[in-house]
C-alpha positions as CSV (number, residue, x, y, z in Angstrom):
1,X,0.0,0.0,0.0
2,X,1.5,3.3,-1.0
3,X,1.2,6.1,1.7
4,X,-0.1,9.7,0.6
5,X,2.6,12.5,0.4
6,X,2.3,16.1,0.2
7,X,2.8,17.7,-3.3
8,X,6.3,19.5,-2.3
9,X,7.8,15.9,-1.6
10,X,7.8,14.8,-5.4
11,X,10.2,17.6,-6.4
12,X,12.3,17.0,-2.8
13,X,12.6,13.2,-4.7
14,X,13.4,13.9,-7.8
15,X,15.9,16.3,-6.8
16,X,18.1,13.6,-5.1
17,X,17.8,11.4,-8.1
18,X,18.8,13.8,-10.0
19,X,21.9,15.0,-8.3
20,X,22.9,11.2,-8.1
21,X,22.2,10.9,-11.7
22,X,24.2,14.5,-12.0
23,X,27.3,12.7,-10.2
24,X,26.7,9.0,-11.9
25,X,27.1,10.5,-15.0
26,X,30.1,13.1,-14.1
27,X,32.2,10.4,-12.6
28,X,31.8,8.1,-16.0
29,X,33.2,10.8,-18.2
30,X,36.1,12.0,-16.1
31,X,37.5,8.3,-15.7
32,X,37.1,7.9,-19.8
33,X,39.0,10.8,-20.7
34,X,41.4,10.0,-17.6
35,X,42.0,6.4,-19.1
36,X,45.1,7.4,-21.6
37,X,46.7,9.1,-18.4
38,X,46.1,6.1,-16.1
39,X,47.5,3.3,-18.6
40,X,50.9,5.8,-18.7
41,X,51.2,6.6,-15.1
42,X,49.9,3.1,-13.8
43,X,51.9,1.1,-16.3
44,X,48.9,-0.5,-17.0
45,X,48.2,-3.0,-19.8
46,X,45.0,-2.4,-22.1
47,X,43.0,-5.4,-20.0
48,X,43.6,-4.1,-17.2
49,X,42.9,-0.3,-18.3
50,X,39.3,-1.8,-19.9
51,X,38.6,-3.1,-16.6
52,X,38.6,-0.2,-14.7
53,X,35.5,0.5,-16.6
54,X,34.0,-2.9,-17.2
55,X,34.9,-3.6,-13.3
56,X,32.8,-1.1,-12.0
57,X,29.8,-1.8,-14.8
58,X,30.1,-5.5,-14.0
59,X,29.6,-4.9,-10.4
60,X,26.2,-2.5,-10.6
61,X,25.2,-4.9,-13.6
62,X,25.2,-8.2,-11.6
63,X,24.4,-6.5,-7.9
64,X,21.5,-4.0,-9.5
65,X,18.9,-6.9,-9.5
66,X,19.8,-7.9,-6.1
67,X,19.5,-4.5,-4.5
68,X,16.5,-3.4,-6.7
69,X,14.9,-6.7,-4.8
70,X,16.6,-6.0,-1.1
71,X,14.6,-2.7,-1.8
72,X,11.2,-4.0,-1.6
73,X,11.8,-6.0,1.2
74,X,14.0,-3.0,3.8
75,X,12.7,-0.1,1.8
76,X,14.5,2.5,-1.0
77,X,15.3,4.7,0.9
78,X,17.9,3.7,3.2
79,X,19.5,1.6,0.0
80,X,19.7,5.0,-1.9
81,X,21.4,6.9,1.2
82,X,23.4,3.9,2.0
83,X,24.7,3.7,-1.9
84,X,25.7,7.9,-1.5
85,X,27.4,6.8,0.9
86,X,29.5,4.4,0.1
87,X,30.4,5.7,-3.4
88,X,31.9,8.7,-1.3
89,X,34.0,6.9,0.7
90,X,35.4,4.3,-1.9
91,X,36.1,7.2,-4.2
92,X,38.2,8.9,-1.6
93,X,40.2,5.9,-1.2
94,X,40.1,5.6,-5.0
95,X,42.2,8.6,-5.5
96,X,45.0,7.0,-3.3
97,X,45.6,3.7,-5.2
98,X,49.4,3.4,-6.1
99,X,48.8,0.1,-8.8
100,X,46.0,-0.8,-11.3
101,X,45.0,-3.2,-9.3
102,X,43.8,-1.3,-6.4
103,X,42.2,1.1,-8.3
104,X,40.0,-2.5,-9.8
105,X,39.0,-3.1,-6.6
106,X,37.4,0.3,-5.6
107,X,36.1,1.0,-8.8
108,X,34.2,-2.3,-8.0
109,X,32.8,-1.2,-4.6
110,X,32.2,1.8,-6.6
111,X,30.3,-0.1,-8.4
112,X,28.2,-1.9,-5.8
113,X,27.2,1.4,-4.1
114,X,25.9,2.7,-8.0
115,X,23.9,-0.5,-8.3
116,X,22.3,1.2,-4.6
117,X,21.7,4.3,-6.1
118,X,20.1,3.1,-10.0
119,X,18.1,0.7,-8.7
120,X,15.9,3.1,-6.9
121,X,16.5,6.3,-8.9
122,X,13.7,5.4,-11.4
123,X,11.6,3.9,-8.2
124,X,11.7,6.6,-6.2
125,X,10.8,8.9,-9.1
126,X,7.6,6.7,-10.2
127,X,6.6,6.4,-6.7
128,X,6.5,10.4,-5.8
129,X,4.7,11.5,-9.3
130,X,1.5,10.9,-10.3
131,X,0.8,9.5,-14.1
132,X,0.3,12.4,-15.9
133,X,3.4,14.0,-14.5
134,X,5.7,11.0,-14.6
135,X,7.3,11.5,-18.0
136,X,8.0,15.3,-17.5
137,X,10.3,13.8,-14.0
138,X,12.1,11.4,-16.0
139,X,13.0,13.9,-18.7
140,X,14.2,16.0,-16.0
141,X,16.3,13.4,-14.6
142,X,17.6,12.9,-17.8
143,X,18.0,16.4,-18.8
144,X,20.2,16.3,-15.6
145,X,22.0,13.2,-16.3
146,X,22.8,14.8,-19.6
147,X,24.5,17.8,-18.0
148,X,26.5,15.3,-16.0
149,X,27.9,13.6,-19.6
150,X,28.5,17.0,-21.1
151,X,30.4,18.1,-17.8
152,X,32.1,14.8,-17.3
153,X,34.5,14.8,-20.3
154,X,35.1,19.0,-19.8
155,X,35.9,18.4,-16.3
156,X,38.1,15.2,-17.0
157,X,40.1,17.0,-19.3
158,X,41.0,19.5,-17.0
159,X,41.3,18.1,-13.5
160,X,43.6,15.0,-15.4
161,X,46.0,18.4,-16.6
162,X,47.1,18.2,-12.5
163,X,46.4,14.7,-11.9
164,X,44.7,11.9,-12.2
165,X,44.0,11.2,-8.6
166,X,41.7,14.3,-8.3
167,X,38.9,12.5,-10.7
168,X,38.2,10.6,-8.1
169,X,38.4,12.8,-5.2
170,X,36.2,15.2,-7.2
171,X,33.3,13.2,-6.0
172,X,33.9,13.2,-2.5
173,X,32.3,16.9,-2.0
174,X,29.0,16.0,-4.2
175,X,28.7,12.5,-2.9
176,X,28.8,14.3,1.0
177,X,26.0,16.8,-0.3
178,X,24.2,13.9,-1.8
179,X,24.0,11.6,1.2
180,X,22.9,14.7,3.5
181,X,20.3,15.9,0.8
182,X,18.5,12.7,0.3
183,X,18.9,11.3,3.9
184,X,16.8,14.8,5.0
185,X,14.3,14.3,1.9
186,X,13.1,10.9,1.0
187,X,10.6,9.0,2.2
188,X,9.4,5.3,2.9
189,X,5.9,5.6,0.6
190,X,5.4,1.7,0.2
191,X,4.7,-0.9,2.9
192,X,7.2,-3.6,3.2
193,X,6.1,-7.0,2.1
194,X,7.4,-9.3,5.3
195,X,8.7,-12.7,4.4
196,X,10.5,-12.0,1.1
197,X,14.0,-13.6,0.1
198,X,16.5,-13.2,-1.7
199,X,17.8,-15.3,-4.4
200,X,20.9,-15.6,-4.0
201,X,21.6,-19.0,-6.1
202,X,20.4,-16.4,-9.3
203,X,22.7,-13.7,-8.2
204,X,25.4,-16.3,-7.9
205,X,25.1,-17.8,-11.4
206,X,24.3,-14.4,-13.3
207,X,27.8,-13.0,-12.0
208,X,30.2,-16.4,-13.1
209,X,28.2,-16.0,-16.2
210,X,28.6,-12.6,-17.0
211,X,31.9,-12.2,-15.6
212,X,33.5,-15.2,-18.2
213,X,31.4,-13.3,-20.8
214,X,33.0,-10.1,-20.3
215,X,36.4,-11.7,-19.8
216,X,36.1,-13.4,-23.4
217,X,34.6,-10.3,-25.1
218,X,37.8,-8.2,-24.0
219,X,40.5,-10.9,-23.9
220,X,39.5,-12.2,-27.8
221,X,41.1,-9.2,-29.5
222,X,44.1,-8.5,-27.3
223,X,45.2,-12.7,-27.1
224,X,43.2,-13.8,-29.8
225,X,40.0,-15.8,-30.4
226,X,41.7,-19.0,-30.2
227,X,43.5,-18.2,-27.1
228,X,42.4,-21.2,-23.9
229,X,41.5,-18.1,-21.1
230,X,38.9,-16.7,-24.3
231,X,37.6,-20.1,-25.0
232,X,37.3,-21.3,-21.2
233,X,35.7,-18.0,-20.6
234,X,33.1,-18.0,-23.6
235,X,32.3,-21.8,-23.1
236,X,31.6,-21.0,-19.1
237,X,29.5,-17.7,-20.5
238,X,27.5,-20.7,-22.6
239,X,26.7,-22.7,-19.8
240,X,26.0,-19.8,-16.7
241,X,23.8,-17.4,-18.3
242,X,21.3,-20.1,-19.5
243,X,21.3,-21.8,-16.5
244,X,20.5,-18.2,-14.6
245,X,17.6,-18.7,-16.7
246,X,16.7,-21.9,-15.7
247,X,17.1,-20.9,-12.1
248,X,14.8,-18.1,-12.0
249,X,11.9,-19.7,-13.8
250,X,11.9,-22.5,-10.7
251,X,12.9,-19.7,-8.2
252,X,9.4,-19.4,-5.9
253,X,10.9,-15.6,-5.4
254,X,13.4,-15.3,-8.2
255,X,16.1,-12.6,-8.7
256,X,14.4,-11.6,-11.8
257,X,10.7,-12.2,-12.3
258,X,10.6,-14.0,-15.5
259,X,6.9,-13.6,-14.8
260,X,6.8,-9.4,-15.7
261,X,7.7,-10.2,-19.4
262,X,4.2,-11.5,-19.7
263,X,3.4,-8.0,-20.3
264,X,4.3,-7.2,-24.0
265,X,5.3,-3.4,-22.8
266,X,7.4,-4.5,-20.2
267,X,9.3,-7.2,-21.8
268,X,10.0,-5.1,-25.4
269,X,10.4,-1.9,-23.3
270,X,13.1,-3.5,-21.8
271,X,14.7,-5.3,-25.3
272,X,14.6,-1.5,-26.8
273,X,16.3,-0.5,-23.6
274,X,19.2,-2.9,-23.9
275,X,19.5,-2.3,-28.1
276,X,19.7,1.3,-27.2
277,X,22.5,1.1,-24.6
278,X,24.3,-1.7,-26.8
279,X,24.6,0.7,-29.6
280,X,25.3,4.3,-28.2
281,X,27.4,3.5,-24.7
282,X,30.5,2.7,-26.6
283,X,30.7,6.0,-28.7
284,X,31.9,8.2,-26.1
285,X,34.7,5.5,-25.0
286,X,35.8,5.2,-28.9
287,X,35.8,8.8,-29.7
288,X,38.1,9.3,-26.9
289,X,40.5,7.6,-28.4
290,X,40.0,8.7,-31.4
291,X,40.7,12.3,-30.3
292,X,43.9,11.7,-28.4
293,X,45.0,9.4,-30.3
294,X,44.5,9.5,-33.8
295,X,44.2,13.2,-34.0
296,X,46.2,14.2,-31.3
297,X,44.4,16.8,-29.1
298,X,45.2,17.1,-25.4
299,X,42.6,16.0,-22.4
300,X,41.1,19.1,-21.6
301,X,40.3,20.1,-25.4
302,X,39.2,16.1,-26.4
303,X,36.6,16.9,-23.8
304,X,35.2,19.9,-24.9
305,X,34.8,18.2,-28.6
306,X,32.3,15.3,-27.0
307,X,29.9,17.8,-25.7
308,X,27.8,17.8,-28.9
309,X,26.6,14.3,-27.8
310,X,25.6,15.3,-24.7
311,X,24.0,18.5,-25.1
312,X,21.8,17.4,-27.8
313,X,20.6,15.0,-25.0
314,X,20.4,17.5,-22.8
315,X,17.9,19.7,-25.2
316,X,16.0,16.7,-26.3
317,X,15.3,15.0,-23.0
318,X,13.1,17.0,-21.4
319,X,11.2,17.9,-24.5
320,X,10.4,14.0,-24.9
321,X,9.6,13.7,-21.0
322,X,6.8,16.2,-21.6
323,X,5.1,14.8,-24.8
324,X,5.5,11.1,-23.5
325,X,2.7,12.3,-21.1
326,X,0.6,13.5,-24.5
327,X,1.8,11.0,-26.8
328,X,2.3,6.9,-27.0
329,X,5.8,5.7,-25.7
330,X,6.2,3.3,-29.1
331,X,5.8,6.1,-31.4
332,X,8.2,8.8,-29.3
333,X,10.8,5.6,-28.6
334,X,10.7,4.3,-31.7
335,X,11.5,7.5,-33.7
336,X,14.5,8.3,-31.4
337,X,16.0,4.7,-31.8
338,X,15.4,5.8,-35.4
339,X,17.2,9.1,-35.3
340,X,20.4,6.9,-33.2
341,X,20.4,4.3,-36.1
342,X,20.6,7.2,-38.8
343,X,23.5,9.1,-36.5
344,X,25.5,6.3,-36.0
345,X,25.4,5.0,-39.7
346,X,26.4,8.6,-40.4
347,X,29.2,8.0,-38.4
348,X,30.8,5.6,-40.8
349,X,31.7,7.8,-43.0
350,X,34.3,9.8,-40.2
351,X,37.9,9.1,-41.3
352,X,40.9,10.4,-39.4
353,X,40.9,14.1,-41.2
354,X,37.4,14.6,-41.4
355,X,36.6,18.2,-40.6
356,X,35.3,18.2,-37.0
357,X,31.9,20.2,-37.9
358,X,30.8,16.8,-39.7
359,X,31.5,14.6,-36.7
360,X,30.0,17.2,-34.7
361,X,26.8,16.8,-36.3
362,X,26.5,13.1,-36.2
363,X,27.5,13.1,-32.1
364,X,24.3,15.4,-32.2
365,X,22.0,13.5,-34.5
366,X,23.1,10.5,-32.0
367,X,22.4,12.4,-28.8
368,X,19.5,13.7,-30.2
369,X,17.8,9.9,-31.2
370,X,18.9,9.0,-26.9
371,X,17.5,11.9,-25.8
372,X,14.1,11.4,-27.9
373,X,14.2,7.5,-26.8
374,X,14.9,7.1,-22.9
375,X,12.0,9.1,-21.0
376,X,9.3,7.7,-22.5
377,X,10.4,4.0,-22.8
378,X,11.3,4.7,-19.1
379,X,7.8,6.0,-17.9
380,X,6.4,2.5,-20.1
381,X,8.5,0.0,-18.7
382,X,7.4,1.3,-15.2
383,X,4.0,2.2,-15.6
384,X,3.5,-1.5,-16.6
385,X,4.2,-2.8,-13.1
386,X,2.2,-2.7,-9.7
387,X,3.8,-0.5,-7.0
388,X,4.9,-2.9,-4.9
389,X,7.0,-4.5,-7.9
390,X,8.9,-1.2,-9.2
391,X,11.9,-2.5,-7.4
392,X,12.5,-5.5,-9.3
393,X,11.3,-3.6,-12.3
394,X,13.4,-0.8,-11.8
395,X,16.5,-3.2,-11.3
396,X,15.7,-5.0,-14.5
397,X,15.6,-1.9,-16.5
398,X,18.6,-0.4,-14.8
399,X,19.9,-4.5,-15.4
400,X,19.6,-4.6,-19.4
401,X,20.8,-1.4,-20.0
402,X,23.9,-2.2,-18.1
403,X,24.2,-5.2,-19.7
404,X,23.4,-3.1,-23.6
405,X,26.7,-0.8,-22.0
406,X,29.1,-3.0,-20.9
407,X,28.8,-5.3,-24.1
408,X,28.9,-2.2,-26.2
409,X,32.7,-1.1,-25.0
410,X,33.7,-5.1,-24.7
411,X,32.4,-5.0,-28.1
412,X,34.1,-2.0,-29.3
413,X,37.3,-3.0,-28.1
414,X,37.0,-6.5,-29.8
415,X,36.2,-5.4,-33.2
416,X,39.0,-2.2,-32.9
417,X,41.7,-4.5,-31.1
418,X,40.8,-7.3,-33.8
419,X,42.0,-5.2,-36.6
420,X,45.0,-3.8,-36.0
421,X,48.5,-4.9,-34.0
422,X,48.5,-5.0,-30.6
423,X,51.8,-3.0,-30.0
424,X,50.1,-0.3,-32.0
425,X,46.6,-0.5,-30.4
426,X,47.8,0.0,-26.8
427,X,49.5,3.4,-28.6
428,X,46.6,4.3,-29.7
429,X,44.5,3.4,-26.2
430,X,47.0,5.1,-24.3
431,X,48.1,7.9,-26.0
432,X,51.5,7.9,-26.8
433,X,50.8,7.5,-30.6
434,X,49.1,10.9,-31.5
435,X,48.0,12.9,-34.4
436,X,48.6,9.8,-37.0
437,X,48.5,9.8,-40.4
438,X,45.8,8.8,-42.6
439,X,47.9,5.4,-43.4
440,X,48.7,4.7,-39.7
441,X,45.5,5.4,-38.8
442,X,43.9,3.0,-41.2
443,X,43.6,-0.5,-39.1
444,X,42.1,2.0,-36.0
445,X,39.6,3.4,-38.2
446,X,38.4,-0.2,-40.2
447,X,38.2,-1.3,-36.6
448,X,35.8,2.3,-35.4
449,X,33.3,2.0,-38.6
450,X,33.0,-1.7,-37.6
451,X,32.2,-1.1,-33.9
452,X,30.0,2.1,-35.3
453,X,27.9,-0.2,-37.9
454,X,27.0,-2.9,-35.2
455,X,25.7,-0.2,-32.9
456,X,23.7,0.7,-35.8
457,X,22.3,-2.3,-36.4
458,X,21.6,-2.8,-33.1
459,X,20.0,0.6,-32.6
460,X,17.8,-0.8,-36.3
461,X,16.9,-3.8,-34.5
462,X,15.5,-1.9,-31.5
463,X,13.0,0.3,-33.6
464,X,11.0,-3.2,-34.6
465,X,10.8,-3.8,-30.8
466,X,9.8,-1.0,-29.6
467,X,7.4,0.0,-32.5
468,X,5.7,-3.6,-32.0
469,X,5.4,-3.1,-28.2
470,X,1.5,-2.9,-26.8
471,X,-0.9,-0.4,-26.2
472,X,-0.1,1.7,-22.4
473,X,-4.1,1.9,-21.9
474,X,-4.2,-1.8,-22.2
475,X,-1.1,-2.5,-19.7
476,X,-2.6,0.1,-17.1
477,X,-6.0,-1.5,-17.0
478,X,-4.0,-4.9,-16.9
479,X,-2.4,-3.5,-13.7
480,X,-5.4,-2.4,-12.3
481,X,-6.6,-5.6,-12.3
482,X,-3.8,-8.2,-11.2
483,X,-3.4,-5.3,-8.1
484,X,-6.2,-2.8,-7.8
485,X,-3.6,-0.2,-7.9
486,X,-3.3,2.6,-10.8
487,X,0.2,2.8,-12.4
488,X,1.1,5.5,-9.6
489,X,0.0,3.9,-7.0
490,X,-3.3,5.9,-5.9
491,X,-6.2,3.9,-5.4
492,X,-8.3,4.0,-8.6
């Protein structure tokens, strides 16, 4: 039963998902265009420099599902608070490792207290708005999250001109005022369900699986295909993941409710959501590399060239939030997985000299289609459910576009790594080769418009799915009936 709130609490809420979002999104563009500086300061090899992104993904991925389930059963708020929390601290400590390997490990904890945080963002949001409002909050919160990716590069570039260290330790101040801001604001509004475990045989089985997936995505181009640890790892991938499945559908309380893709909106809501992901996370990490390294520009200035992609989000966003109140999530999702398709095929055609205005425009046709996709499939995917199952909802949205991020960098760095030498790659990934010619350049590029035209495809793919998804009006009265609850929560 959801408890009635006053009307100044919904913008209390969505302001502390939103600055979570604001820091989320900060911290992920800092630590991309910090990478280069890492591998030469750290010594670190291109596995290990991957994984201090894929670590971090890996652990909010395989933990989100978890948490977003330990939600319903101790309540969002304390998770959220407790997940400020901890990112602060770890990312204090994170800006005193001395070795790669340390700097793994926290961005793993990191990682854990994110999964604390995005589990319940969208939750928290959908609890505290009412229908007709919901898709104007989520466009905020991604208008917000937006100004977190345009700032993230910008202020990468410059704080990674002193050092390093201080991307991390730029968190510390925001995650205190975090923790404080939503410890004073949020709000309990949905009874606890007693008696509810957690599946911990699923959690168990989705990590191996995942993990060896990961391992063989990112180990294939750097040791080859053939190589045992990439065949172990891929074989063990084969095995895990389906047997997570198998797991959850005998699960009486599974980790994820195999049950909720019943609902057409819900199951193809979420499909778009990871096509989506799959085939726009990895631009931003491949442009990066493409900026110090192929054409040569410093930090600071490679991230003031990446804003286009953001800002176009950041325009976009909120005007899809408010007509995904007026207008049908598959129409408004569709079109923007559309626009991404077109942008990213554009893309294609970017060659190491190409005049940056072009590849300007394309980051913004590409921002633009994300913008134009996320808020509505968002307010769908979560107005499909019963109150007292946005937890586990919002962990399995939060889940597959994870899942859509982390195999679109493993991805990119497979097809890149795959076509070129290694001694030249890690040049390239950590910017000692700079400003190359069009020649050198060559096996980098083949390797970009082949990572560029799968994300296309994928993004292709995801217009069928989301176009074919069901009517809203038939979910909600669906949800009425299975809980006698509208898709906010009021009693109807």
């Amino acid at each position: 039963m959801r408890r009635k709130i006053g009307l100044e609490y919904k913008w209390s809420a969505l302001s502390c998902t939103s600055l979570g979002a604001l820091i989320a999104t900060i911290n992920g563009g800092t630590l991309i265009i910090a990478l280069p500086e890492l591998a030469k300061e750290l010594h670190a090899p291109l596995f290990s420099l991957v994984w201090v992104i894929l670590g971090y993904m890996l652990a909010q991925t395989s933990l989100v599902l978890l948490v977003g389930r330990f939600a319903d059963m101790i309540g969002r708020k304390k998770l959220y608070v407790g997940g400020f929390a901890l990112f602060t601290v770890v990312s204090l400590l994170a800006g005193f490792s001395t070795g790669v390997g340390q700097l793994i490990v926290a961005r793993i904890f990191m990682g854990a207290a994110g999964a604390f945080m995005m589990a319940n963002s969208g939750v928290i949001v959908t609890d505290a708005f009412k229908r007709e409002q919901l898709g104007q909050a989520l466009g905020i919160n991604q208008m917000v999250a937006a100004v977190g990716s345009i700032l993230g590069p910008v202020v990468g570039g410059w704080l990674t001109t002193y050092s390093w260290h201080w991307v991390f330790w730029f968190n510390v101040p925001l995650g205190l005022a975090g923790t404080v801001w939503a410890a004073w604001n949020l709000r309990e509004l949905v009874d606890i369900e007693k008696g509810q475990r957690l599946d911990l045989t699923g959690s168990a089985s989705f990590l191996a699986g995942f993990t060896a997936l990961l391992v063989g995505l990112t180990q294939g181009g750097i040791r080859g295909w053939g190589s045992e640890v990439v065949i172990v790892s891929l074989i063990t991938a084969a095995v895990l993941i389906p047997a997570f499945i198998v797991v959850e559908l005998k699960s009486k309380e599974p980790l994820l409710n195999l049950r909720m893709f019943r609902s057409r909106i819900f199951a193809f809501g979420n499909v778009s959501a990871l096509l989506n992901s799959l085939a726009r996370m990895g631009v931003t990490f491949l442009f990066v590399f493409y900026f110090i390294g192929a054409r040569g520009y410093d930090h600071f200035t490679t991230g003031l060239l990446l804003t286009p992609l953001a800002g176009s989000m950041f325009v976009f966003a909120p005007l899809a939030g408010r007509l995904a109140d007026r207008l049908p999530a598959r129409v408004l999702s569709s079109v923007g997985m559309l626009i991404t398709a077109g942008g990213l095929l554009g893309m294609t055609s970017i060659e190491v000299h190409t005049p940056y205005w072009e590849i300007a425009l394309w980051m913004v046709v590409v921002g633009a289609g994300s913008g134009i996709f996320n808020s509505p499939n968002t307010r769908a995917i979560m107005g499909s459910v019963a109150p007292e199952k946005r937890g586990v909802a919002s962990g399995t949205r939060t889940l597959v576009v994870n899942i859509g991020a982390v195999l679109s960098i493993a991805f990119a760095i497979a097809m890149v790594t795959s076509a070129m030498p290694v001694s030249a790659m890690v040049e390239i990934f950590s910017g000692v080769s700079r400003g190359l010619s069009a020649s050198a350049a060559a096996p980098f590029i083949s390797g970009l418009h082949a990572a560029l035209l799968l994300m296309a495809g994928a993004s292709a793919v995801g217009v069928l799915f989301s176009a074919l998804r069901g009517s809203e009006r038939d979910s909600n009265a669906r949800v009425m009936r299975e809980g006698g609850l509208d898709t906010v929560g009021n009693q109807p």
